[in-house]
N, C-alpha and C positions, 0 to 999 in steps of 0.2 A: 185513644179513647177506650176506654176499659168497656166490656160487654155485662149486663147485667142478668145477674142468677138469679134464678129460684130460690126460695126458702129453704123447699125440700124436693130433691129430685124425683122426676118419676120413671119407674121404672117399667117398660113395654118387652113384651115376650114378645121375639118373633118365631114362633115356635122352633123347628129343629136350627133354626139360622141360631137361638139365642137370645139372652135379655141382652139390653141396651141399658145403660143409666143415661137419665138424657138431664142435666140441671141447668138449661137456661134458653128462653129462644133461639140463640143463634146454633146449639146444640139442634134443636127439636126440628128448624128449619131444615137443617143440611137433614136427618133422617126423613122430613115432611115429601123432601126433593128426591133424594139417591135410597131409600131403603123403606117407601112406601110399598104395604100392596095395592094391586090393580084397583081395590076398594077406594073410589073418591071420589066421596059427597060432599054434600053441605057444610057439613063439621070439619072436611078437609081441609076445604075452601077458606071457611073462614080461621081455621089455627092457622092456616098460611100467611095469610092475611096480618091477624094479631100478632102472628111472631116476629112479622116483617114492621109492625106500627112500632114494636116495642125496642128493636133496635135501630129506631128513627127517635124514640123518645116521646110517641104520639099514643101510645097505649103503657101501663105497667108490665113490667113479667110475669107479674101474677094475672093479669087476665089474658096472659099470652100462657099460659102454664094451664090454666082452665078451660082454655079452645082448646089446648091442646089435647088434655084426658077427654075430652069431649068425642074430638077426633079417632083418637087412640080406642076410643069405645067403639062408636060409629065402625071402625071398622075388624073389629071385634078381633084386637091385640090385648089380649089379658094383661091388667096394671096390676105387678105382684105390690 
């Protein structure tokens, strides 16, 4: 089963660590898990959520791609 992409990836600084290109849920997940910071709220919660609907085929990538900037914001990683 093929995993499904993004349109357009997005890209999150984590500052001296580095940007990340991240182009699809199952990407965005593994960073949501292993290369968050301590920063996890609401917006965390639910792009964790989304990213996990959408490699179930219960939500799209694009609105697993928009929790995600959401999140990405929420915890204030700069989207070059």
């Amino acid at each position: 089963m093929s995993q499904p992409h993004w349109q357009k990836p997005v890209r999150v600084a984590f500052g001296s660590q580095g940007t990340e290109i991240i182009n699809s849920p199952f990407e965005a997940l593994i960073v949501l898990t292993d290369r968050w910071p301590d920063m996890r709220g609401p917006h965390f919660v639910k792009a964790r959520s989304t990213c996990r609907a959408a490699l179930d085929g219960r939500r799209t990538p694009e609105e697993a791609r928009q929790q995600f900037e959401q999140a990405v914001s929420e915890a204030q990683l700069h989207i070059n």
